[in-house]
C-alpha positions as CSV (number, residue, x, y, z in Angstrom):
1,X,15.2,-34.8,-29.2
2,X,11.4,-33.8,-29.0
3,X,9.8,-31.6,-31.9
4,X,10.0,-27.9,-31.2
5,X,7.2,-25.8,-30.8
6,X,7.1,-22.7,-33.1
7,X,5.2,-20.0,-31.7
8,X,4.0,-17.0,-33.7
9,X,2.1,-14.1,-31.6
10,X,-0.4,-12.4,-34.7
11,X,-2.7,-14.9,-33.5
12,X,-4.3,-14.5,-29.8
13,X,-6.2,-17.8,-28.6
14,X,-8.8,-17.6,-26.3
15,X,-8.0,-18.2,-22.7
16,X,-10.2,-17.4,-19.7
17,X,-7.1,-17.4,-16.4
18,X,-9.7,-16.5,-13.7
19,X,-7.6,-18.2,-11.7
20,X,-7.9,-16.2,-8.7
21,X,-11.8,-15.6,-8.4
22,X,-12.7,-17.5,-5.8
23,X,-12.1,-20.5,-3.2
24,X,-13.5,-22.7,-0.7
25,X,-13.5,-23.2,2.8
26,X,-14.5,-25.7,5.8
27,X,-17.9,-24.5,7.4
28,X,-17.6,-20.7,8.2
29,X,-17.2,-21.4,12.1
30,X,-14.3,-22.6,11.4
31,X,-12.4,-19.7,10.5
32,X,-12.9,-18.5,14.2
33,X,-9.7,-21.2,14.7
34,X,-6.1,-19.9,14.8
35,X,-4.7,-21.9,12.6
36,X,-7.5,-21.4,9.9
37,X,-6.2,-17.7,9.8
38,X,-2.8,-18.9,9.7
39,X,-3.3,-20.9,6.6
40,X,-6.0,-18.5,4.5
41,X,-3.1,-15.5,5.5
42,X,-0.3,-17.7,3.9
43,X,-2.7,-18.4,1.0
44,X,-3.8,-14.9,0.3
45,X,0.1,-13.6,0.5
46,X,0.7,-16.2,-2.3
47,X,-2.6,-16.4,-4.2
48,X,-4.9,-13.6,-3.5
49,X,-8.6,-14.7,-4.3
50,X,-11.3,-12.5,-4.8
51,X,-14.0,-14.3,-3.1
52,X,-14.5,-17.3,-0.3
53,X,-17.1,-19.7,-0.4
54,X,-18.2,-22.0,2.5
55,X,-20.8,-24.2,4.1
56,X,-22.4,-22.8,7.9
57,X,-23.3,-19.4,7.2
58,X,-26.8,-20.1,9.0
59,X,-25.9,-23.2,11.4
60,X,-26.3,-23.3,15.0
61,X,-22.4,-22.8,15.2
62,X,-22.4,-19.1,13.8
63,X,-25.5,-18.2,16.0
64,X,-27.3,-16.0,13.7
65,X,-31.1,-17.2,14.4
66,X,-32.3,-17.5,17.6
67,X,-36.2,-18.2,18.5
68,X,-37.8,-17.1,22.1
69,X,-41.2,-17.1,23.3
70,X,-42.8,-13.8,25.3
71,X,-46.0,-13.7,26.1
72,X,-47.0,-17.1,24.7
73,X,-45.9,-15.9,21.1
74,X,-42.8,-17.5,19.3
75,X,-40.4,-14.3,18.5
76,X,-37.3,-14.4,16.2
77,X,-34.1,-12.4,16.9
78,X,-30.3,-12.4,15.2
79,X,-27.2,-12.9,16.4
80,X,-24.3,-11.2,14.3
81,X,-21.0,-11.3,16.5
82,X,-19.5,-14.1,14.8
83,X,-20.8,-13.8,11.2
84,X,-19.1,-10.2,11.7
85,X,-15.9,-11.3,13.4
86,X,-15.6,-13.8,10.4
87,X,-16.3,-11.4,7.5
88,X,-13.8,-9.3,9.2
89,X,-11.2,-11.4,9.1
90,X,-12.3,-11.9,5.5
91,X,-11.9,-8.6,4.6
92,X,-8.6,-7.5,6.6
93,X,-7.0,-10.3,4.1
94,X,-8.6,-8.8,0.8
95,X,-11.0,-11.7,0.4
96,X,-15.0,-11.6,0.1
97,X,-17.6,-14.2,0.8
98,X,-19.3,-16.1,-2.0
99,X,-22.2,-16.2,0.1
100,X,-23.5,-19.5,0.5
101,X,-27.4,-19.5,1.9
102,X,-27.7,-22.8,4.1
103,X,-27.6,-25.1,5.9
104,X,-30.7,-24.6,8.1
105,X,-30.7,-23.2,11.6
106,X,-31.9,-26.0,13.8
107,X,-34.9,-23.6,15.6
108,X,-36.3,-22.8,11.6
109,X,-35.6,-26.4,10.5
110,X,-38.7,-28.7,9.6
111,X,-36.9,-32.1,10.1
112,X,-34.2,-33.6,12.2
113,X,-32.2,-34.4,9.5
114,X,-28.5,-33.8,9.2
115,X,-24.7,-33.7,7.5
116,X,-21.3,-34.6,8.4
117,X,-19.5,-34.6,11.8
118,X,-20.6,-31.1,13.0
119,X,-24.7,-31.8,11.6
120,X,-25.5,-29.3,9.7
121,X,-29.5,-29.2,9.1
122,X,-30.7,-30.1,5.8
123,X,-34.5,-29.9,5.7
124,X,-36.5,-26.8,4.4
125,X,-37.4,-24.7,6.5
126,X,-40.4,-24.7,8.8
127,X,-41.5,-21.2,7.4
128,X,-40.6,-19.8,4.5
129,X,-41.5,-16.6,5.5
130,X,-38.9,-16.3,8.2
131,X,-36.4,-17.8,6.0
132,X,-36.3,-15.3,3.9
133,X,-36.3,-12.7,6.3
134,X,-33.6,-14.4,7.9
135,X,-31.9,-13.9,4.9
136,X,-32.9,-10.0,4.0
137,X,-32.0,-9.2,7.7
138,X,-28.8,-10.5,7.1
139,X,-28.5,-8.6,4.1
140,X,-29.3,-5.5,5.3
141,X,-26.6,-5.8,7.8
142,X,-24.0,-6.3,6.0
143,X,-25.1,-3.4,4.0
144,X,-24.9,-1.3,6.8
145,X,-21.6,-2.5,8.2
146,X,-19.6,-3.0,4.9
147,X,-21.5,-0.5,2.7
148,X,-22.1,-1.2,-1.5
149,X,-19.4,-3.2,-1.8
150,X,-21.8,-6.1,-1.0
151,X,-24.1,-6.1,-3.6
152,X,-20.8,-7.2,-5.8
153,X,-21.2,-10.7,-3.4
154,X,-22.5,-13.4,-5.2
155,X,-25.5,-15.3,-3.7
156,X,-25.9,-18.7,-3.7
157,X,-29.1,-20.6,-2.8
158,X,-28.0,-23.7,-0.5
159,X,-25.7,-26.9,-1.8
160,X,-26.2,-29.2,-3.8
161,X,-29.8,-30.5,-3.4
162,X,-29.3,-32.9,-6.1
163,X,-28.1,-35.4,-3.1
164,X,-30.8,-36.7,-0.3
165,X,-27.7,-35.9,2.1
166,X,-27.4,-31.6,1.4
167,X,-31.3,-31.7,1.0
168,X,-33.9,-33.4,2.3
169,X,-35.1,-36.4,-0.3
170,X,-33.2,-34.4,-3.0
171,X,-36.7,-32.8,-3.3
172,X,-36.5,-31.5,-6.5
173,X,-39.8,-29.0,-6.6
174,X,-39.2,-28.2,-2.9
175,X,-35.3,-26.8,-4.0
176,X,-37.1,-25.2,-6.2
177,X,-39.4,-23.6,-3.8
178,X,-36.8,-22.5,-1.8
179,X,-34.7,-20.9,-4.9
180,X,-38.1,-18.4,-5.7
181,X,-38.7,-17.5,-2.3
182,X,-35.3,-16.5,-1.4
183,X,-34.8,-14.8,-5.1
184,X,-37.7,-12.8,-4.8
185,X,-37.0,-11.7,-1.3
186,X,-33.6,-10.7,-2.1
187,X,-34.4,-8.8,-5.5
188,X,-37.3,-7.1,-3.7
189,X,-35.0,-6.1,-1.7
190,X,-32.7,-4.8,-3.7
191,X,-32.6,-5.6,-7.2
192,X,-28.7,-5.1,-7.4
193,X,-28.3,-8.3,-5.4
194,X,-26.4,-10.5,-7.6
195,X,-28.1,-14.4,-6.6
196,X,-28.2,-17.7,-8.1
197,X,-28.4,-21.3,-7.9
198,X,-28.5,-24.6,-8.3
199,X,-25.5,-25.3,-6.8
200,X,-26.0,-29.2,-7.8
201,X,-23.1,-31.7,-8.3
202,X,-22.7,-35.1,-11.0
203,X,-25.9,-36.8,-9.8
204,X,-28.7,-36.0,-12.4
205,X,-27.1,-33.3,-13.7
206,X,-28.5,-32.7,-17.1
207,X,-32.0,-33.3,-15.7
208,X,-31.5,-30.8,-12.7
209,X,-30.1,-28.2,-14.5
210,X,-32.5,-28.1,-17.7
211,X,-35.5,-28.5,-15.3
212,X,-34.1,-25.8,-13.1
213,X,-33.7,-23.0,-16.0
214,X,-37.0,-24.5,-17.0
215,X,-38.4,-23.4,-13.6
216,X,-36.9,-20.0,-14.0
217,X,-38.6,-19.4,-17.2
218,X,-41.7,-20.1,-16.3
219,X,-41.6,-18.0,-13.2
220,X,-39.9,-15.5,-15.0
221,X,-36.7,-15.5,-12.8
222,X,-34.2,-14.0,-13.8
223,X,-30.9,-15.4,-12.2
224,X,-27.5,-13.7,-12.6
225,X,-25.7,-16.5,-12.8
226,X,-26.2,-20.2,-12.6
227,X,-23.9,-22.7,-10.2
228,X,-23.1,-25.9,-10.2
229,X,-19.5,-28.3,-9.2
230,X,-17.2,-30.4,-10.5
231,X,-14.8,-33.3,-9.2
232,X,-13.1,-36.2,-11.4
233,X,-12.6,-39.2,-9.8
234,X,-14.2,-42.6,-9.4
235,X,-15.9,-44.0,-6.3
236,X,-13.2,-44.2,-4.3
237,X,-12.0,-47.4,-1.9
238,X,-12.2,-46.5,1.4
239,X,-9.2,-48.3,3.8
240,X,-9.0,-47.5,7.4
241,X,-9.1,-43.6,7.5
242,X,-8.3,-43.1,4.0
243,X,-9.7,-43.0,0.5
244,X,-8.3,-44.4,-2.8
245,X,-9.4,-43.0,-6.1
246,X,-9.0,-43.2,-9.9
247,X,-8.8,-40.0,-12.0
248,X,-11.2,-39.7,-14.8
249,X,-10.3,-38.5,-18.0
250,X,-10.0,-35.0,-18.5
251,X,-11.8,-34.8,-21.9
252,X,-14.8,-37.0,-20.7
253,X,-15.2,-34.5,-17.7
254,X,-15.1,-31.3,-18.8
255,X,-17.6,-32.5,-21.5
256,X,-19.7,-32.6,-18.4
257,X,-19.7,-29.4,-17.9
258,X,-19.6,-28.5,-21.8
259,X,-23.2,-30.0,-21.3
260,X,-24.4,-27.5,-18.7
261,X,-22.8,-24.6,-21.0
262,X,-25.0,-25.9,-23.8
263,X,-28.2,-26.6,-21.7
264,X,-28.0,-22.7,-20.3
265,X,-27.5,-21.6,-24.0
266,X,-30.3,-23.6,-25.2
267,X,-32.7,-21.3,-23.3
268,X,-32.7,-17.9,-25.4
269,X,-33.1,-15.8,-22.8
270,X,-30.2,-17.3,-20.6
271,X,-27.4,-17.9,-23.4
272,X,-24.3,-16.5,-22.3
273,X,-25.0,-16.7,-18.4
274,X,-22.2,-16.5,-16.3
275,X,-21.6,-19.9,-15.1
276,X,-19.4,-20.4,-12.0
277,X,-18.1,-23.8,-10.9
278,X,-18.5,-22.9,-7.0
279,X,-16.7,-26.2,-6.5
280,X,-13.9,-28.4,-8.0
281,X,-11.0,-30.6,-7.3
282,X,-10.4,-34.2,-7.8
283,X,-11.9,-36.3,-5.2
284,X,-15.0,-35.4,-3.3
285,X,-13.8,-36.8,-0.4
286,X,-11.8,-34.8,2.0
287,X,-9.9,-38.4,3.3
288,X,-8.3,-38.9,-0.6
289,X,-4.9,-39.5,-0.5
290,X,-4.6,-37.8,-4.1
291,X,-5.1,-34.4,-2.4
292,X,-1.5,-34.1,-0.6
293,X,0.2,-35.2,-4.4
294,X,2.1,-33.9,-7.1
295,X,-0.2,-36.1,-9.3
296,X,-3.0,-34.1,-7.8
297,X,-1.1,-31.0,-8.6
298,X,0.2,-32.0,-12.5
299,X,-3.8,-32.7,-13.0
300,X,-5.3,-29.5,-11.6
301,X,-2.6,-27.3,-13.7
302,X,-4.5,-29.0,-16.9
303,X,-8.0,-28.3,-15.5
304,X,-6.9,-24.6,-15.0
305,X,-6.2,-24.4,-18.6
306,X,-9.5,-25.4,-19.6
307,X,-12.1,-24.8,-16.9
308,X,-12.4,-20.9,-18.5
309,X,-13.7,-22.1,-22.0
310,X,-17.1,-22.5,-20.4
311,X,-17.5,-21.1,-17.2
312,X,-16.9,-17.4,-16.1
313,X,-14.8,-19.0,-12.7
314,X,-13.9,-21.8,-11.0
315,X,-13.6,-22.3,-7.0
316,X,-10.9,-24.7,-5.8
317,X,-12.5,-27.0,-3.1
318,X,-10.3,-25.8,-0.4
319,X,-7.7,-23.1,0.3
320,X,-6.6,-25.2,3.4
321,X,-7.0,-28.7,5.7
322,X,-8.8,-27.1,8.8
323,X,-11.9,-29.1,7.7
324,X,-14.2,-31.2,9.7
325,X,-16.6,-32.8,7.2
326,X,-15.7,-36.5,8.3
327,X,-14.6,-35.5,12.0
328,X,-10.9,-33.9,12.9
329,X,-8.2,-35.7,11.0
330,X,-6.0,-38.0,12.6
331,X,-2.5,-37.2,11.0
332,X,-0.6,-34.2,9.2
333,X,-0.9,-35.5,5.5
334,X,-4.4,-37.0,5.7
335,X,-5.8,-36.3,1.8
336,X,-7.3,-33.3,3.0
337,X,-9.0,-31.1,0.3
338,X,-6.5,-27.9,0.9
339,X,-4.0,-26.0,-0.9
340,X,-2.6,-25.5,2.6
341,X,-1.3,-28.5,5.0
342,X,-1.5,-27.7,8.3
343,X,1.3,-26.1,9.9
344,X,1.2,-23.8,6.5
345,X,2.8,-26.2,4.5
346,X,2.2,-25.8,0.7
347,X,1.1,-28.8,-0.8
348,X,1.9,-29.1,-4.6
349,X,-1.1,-28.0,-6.0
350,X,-0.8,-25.1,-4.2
351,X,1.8,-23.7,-6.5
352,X,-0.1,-24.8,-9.2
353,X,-2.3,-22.2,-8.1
354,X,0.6,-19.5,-8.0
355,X,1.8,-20.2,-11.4
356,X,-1.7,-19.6,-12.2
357,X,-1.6,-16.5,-10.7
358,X,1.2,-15.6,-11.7
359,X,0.4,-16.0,-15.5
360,X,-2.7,-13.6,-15.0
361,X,-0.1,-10.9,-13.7
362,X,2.3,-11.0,-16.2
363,X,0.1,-10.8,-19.3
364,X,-3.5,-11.6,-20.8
365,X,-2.6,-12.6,-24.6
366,X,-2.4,-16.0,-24.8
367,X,-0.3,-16.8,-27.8
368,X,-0.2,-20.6,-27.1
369,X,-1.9,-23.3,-25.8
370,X,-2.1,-27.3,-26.1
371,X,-2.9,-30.3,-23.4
372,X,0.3,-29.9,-21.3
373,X,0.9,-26.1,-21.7
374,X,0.0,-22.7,-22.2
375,X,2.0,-19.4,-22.8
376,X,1.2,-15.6,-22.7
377,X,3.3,-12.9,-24.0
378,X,2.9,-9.0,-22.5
379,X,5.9,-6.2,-23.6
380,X,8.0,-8.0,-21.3
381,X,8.3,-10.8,-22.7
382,X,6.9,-14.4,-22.4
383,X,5.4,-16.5,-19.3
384,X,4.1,-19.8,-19.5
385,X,2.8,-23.3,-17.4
386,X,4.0,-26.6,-18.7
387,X,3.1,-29.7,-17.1
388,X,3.2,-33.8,-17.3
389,X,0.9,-36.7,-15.7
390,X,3.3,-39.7,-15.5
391,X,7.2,-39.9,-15.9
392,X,9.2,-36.5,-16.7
393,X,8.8,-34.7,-20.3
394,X,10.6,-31.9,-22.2
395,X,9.0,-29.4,-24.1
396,X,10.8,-26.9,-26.4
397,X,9.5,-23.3,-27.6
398,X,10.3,-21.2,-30.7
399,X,9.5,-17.6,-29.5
400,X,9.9,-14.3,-31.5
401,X,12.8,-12.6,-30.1
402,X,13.6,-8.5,-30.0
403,X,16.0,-8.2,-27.7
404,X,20.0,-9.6,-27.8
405,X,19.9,-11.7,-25.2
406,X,17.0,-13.0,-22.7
407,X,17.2,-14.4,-19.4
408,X,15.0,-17.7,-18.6
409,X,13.6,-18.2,-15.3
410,X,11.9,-21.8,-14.2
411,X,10.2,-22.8,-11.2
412,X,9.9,-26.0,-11.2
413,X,7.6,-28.2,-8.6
414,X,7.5,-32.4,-9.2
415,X,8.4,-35.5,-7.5
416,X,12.0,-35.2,-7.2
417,X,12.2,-31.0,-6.2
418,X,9.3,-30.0,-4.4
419,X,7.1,-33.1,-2.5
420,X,6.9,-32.3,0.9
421,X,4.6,-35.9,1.3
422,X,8.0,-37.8,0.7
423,X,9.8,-36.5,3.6
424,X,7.1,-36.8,5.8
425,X,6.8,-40.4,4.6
426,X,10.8,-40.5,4.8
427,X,10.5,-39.3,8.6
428,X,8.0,-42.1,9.5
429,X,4.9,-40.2,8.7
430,X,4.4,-38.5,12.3
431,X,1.0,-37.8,12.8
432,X,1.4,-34.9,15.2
433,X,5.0,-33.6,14.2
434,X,6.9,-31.1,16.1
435,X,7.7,-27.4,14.9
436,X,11.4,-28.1,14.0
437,X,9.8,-31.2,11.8
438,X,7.1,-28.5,10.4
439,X,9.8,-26.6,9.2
440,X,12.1,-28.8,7.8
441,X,8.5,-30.3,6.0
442,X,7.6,-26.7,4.9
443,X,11.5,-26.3,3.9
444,X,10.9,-29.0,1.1
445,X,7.5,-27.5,-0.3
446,X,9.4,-25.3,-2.4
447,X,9.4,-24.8,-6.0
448,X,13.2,-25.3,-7.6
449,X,14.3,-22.1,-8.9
450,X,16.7,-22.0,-11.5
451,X,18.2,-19.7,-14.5
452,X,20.1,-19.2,-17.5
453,X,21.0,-16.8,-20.3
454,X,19.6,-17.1,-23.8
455,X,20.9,-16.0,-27.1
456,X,18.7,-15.5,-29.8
457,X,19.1,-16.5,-33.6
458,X,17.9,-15.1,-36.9
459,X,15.0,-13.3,-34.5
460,X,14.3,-16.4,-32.5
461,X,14.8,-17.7,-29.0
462,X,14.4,-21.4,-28.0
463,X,13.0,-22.0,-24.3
464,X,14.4,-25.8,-23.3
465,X,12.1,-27.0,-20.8
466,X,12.0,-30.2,-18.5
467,X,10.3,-31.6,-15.3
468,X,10.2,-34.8,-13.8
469,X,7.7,-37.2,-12.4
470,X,4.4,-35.1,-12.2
471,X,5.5,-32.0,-12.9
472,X,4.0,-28.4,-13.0
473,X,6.9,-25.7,-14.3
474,X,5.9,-22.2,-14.6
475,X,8.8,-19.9,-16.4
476,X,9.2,-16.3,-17.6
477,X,11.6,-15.4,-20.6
478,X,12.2,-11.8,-20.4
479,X,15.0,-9.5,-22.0
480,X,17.9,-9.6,-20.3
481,X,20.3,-5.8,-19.8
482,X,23.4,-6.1,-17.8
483,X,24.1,-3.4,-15.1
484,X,27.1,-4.3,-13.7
485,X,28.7,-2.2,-11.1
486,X,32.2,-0.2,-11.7
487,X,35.1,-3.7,-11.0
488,X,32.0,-6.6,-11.2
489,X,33.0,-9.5,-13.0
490,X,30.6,-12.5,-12.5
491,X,32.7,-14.6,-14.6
492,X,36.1,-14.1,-12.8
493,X,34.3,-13.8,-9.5
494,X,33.0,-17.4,-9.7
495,X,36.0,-19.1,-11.4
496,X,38.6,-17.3,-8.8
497,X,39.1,-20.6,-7.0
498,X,38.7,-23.2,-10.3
């Protein structure tokens, strides 16, 4: 029998669950799809994130810039119809966009070159000058057709420019050009903006970010907050259409971002700066088989438990698989980056996600916390996440008691009880399946529910916990009153027939 874990509550640890701040998305166009409204819908039900954050907001797809000539003079004019029918959509759902400046409309764009399967632009722009008014007229309309609440959207300048690939020659000086002129435009034009950068990812890292706040200081920019992402695997193999990956070790990689924490801090007039990771997952590839995994899912529930301790939020990379990075996939289960499969099929680590959520709901004192769990107590009792990488565990908790009796609720998502990949794999792994296979698929995306009474002793309760292979288990232990009708007998009612 495992040690028990005895758990006092005098004692709060710290524990940032900003679970539900914000997410990604495919490029913005995309959410002009069917199913991609399906599948953010299904996510916001379940989840419920504040913000969304995606690539596209200014390429050719979304239509916002448009130059003409008249009278032999080059003459800028917007487009809005789509940006608006997006951010609608957005907001009818009760999400918000994490605005993302980039990439560069191709008309504005002062080079050919470009990204991914749908090319988006990633050169500076021609004129800086109507970049940024690009970018204030932009503003401005969303002020006027969503009102304040906008200036409570976080501004990002571009994506990762770090990488020759997001940014022409990963141009460090030029990034930095752009960053001030869009800054200043924005805070000049209204200084309750909320805007900041750099966006970068794990190339360079230390260097970018301490010469970036180094930039700001000696412009005297004041960012509200500074950006940057996070994923945790190796270079990944790359067979046929899919990518093969190692995960890293969780220590090693969130003293990564430790790092940034500390670099921020060491400039006295930026310690304590919000940092948000406006990216994470485990691969960076959206062909990783990981994605689709309970592994993926038993790994992301202990990055959820830690990603707080230096960063005011972190944005899964994405809520769903309509995605076109590397072209349209080919199959159902494709390593897609999503929470979502498509057909609305949850993957694993989407309930990792829910637990999550569900944690922040039920109470904000953390009372416990270690590498494979983390409870929270509230006056109705306890909540908590446990989880295992590998072959099943058991954990067992000591908790205060009050009440007589308490009932134990645990739902449970590993190999063996929630792994909708299996089945698919079991039926053959159809590439294009039918809707009665999407729902018997979906049917086995569940979490196993399960319950039982518990009796307390001497003031204490003990929670007996398991999973199986890869497992995230998210339970609630709350005092239990019987209200039994006038004749009910549960007991005699399910033994009638022993």
């Amino acid at each position: 029998m495992p040690d028990i874990t005895v758990i006092t509550t005098e004692n709060s640890v710290p524990f940032n669950n900003n679970v539900d701040f914000c997410v990604g998305t495919g490029r913005l166009g995309l959410a002009l799809t069917e199913e991609y409204q399906k599948e953010l819908a299904a996510v916001q039900k379940e989840i419920g994130f504040k913000f969304i954050r995606g690539h596209g907001l200014f390429c050719d797809d979304v239509a916002i810039y448009h130059e003409y000539e008249e009278n032999g003079v080059t003459k800028v004019e917007y487009n809005y119809s789509y940006i608006d029918r997006i951010f609608d959509s957005y907001i009818r759902m009760g999400i918000r966009p994490f605005l993302e400046l980039g990439f560069m409309p191709g008309q504005l764009a002062s080079g050919t070159q470009t990204i991914f399967y749908w090319k988006g632009n990633t050169t500076p722009p021609k004129d800086y000058t109507r970049w940024t008014d690009m970018v204030t007229a932009l503003l401005r309309h969303l002020l006027t057709r969503y009102g304040d609440e906008v200036y409570s959207w976080p501004i990002e300048v571009w994506n990762e420019p770090n990488l020759p690939g997001f940014w022409l020659n990963a141009d460090m000086q030029e990034y930095f050009r752009l960053f001030k002129e869009t800054f200043n435009a924005v805070k000049a034009l209204d200084g309750r903006f909320r805007i900041g950068g750099p966006a970068i990812c794990g190339v360079f890292d230390e260097k970018w970010m301490t010469e970036f706040m180094s930039f700001c200081r000696t412009e005297g920019l004041r960012p509200d907050f500074v950006t940057r992402h996070h994923y945790t695997v190796d270079f990944p193999e790359r067979v046929g259409h899919y990518d093969y990956s190692k995960l890293q070790d969780t220590d090693e990689r969130l003293s990564t971002l430790q790092k940034t924490r500390d670099i921020v801090d060491s400039f006295e007039e930026f310690r304590g700066l919000p940092i948000h990771i406006t990216e994470f997952n485990t691969s960076y590839t959206p062909k990783d088989v990981i994605h689709d995994t309970n592994l993926n899912a038993a790994y992301i529930a202990g990055q959820l438990s830690r990603l707080g301790d230096m960063n005011e939020s972190y944005s899964y990379w994405t809520f769903g698989d309509v995605f076109e990075e590397e072209g349209v996939p080919f199959s159902l289960f494709h390593g897609g980056f999503g929470l979502m499969a498509a057909g609305c099929i949850p993957k694993p680590t989407f309930h990792t996600f829910s637990f999550y959520k569900q944690l922040k709901a039920f109470g904000s004192q953390c009372v416990f916390r270690d590498s494979s769990a983390v409870i929270v107590s509230s006056g109705r009792g306890y909540a908590g996440i446990v989880w295992n990488i590998g072959e099943g565990a058991f954990r067992s908790f000591d908790l205060p008691a009050e009440a007589a009796e308490y009932t134990l609720v645990t739902k449970t998502v590993d190999e063996d009880c929630c792994n909708p990949l299996k089945l698919w794999h079991d039926l053959g792994e159809p590439a294009y399946p039918d809707a009665a296979t999407l729902d018997l698929i979906r049917a086995a995306a569940s979490p196993r529910i399960a319950s039982r009474i518990l009796t307390p002793e001497n003031g204490r309760v003990r929670a007996d916990l398991s999973t199986g292979r890869n497992g995230v288990l998210y339970f609630e232990l709350t005092p239990r009153t019987q209200t039994s009708d006038r004749g009910y007998d549960y007991e005699r009612a399910v033994s009638m027939n022993r």
